[in-house]
Every structure is written in structure tokens, then in C-alpha cells.
N, C-alpha and C positions, 0 to 999 in steps of 0.2 A: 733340626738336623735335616738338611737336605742327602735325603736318599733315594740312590737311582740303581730300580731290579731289574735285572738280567735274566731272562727266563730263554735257556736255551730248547731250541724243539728240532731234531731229525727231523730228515725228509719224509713226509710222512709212507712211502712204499717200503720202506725201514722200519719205522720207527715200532719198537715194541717185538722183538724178533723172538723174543723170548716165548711170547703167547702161540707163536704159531700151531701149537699143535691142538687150541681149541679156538681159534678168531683165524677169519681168513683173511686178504691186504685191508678188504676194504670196512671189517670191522676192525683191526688194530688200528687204522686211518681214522675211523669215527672216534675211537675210544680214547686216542690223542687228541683232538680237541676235542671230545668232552671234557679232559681232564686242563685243558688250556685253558677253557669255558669257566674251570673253577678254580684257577692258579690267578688269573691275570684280574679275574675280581675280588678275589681275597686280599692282592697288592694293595687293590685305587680302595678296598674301602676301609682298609688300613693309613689311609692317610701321605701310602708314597709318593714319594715328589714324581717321579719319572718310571714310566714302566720299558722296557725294549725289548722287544723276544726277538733274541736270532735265531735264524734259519734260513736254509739252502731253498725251502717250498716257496713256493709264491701262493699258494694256500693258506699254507700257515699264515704268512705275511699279512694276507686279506682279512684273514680270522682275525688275528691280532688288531687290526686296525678298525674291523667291526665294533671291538670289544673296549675302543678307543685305550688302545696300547699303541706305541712306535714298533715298527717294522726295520729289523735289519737286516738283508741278504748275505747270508754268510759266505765269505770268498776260498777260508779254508775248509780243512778237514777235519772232522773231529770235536770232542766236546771242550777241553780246555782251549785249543786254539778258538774256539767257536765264544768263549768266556773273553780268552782275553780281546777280542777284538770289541766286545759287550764294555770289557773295561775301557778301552781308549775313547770310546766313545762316552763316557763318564767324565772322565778326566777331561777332555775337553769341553765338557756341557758343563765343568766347575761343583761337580757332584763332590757332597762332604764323604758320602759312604757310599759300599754296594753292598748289596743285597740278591746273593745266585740264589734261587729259586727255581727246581726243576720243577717239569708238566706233571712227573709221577706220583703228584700229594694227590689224590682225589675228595681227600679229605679235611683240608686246609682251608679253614675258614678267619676271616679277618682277625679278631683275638689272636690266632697263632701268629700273623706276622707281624700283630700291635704287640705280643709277650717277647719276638725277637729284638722291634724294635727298644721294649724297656730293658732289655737285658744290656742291651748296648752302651744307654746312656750318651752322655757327651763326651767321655772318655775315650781317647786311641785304644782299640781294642781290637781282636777276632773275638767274632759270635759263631760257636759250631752247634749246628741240630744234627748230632747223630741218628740211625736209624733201628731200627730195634735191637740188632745184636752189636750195636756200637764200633761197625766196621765200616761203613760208610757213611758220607757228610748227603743230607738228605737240605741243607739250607747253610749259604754261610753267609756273613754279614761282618764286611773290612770298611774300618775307618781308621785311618783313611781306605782308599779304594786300592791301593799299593802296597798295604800291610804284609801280604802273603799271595806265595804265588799258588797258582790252583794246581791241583793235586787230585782232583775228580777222577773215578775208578775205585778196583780194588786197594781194600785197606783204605782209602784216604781218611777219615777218619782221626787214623792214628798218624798217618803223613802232616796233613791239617796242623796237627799237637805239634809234630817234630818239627816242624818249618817256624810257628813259632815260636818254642822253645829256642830253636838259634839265632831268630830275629828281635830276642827281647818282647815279643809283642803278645802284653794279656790276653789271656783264653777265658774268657764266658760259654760255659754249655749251656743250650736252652733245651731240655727233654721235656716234649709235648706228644702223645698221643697219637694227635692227629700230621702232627712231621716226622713222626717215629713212622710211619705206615705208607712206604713207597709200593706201588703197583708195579712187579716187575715179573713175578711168575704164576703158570698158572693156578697155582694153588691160591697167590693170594687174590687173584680176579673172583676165586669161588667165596674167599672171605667177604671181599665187598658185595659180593652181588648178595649174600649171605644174609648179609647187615643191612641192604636195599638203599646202600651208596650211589648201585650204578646199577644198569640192566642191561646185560650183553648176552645173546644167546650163543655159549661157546660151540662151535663147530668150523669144522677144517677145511680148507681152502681147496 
């Protein structure tokens, strides 16, 4: 099965807005790729066909291509418009599936995206990795790559389910640990650092 992962990434003077009140630009800027650092090689050593992180940065961009991923400039705004241009670029490159993969697993190691890819099989299907309280989609995996439209935000998750439920199109949930575990607040920066995932010295800008 050729599969091509979309890993979208904010600007990085953005991205991570949430941490502000213990990371100042330019450690929420490092902390974003570090966590690209360990997103975009859990893909290649997972076996996937294609890797492409969009983004608005040209940082990012360079990171990505360091890390020998494709680079795509995103033209719109936003994180599903930011997907689906990820997608047409699949669809054109004759990709069997995709595979969204956000920067915020820091804990994501190859096995979790070889357990999404066996959940998947050969069969038309959505793969959804919820995330600990089962409200948002933390990885989704469409084959075809047109299966379901993104739905990324509050609740998707359960949007994810509803879209296809009225698209006929199979649901496989993959609950993994380390996909359960997005970095979004600062509580859970003090979990990782905790657990000696990551080493960030929190303070404010």
C-alpha cells in the first residue's frame, strides 16, 4: 500500500500558543521541531511511501527537508485547508492512502505508525487514533485518500465517526499510548518533561 503522510506544522512564531505562559517564541519555535524531529522519523521508519509537511515557515520547510521529508508552502489558512492541499498533492502523486499525522506526538515512535498502518490493511477504510479523552483525532489514515473530509478541531473525533457513518466508509480505531498523548498544554509539557521525553526549561517570554 502506497502511503503518503501529511504532517501539517504552523508558523512557527505561532505555533504552540497554548504554552505561552511557561515557553517563550523562541522556546515554543524549538519545541515544534523537536517534536517534527520525532514525527517525520517515526513515518520514514515506518516504511512510508511519501512524507510532506506543510507549512507557511520556510524553516519548517528546511527542517523538513533536512530530515529528508518533502516540503510544501502552504498558501492557505488554517489547519484543514492546510490538509487538504496535503491531500491534492497525494492524489496527484497517485497515492493508495493518507496518512494526517500532527507535530504534537512527541512520543510517537515507528511501531505506532507501522500499528496504524496494520490496522488499515488493504481494505477502503478510515483509521481514527483518538486522543486520551476520545474528543479529538490525534492521526487519521484514508484509503482511499478521498474517503472523508477533515474535520480537525474540537470534537473531531466524534465528526471523524459522523462523516463516515453517512459516507458508508469503515471505521478502524487504533488506541495507542504513545498517539493518545498530544502536547498541547502546559500541564502536559510538565508530564513529558516528567517522563524525560523532552527537556524544556518553562518560563515566560
Amino acid at each position: 500500500m502506497s502511503v503518503f503522510a501529511v504532517v501539517p506544522v504552523k508558523k512557527l512564531q505561532v505555533a504552540k500558543s497554548r504554552l505561552e505562559p511557561v515557553l517563550d517564541p523562541v522556546g515554543r519555535a524549538g519545541l515544534t521541531l523537536h517534536m517534527l524531529r520525532r514525527v517525520v522519523p517515526a513515518l520514514r521508519g515506518a516504511g512510508v511511501w511519501r512524507v510532506l509537511v506543510v507549512s507557511p515557515d520556510s524553516a519548517v520547510l528546511e527542517e523538513a527537508r533536512l530530515l529528508g521529508a518533502e516540503g510544501l508552502r502552504q498558501e492557505g489558512s488554517g489547519l484543514n485547508p492546510a490538509l487538504e492541499e496535503g491531500r491534492r498533492r497525494a492524489l496527484a502523486e497517485g497515492a493508495e492512502a493518507l496518512l494526517v499525522l500532527p507535530t504534537d506526538l512527541p512520543l510517537v515512535e515507528p511501531a505506532d505508525v507501522a500499528a496504524l498502518l496494520e490496522v488499515a490493511g488493504e481494505e477502503p477504510c478510515a483509521v481514527i487514533s483518538p486522543d486520551a479523552t476520545r474528543s479529538g483525532t490525534n492521526a487519521l489514515l484514508l484509503r482511499p485518500p478521498g474517503a472523508l473530509p477533515f474535520s480537525f478541531g474540537p470534537d473531531s473525533f466524534g465528526l471523524h465517526l459522523q462523516a463516515a457513518l453517512r459516507r458508508g466508509v469503515r471505521v478502524r480505531v487504533c488506541e495507542r499510548p504513545n498517539l493518545a498523548f498530544d502536547l498541547d498544554s502546559p500541564e502536559d509539557l510538565a508530564r513529558l518533561e516528567a517522563s524525560g521525553g523532552v527537556q524544556c526549561r518553562p518560563r515566560r517570554a
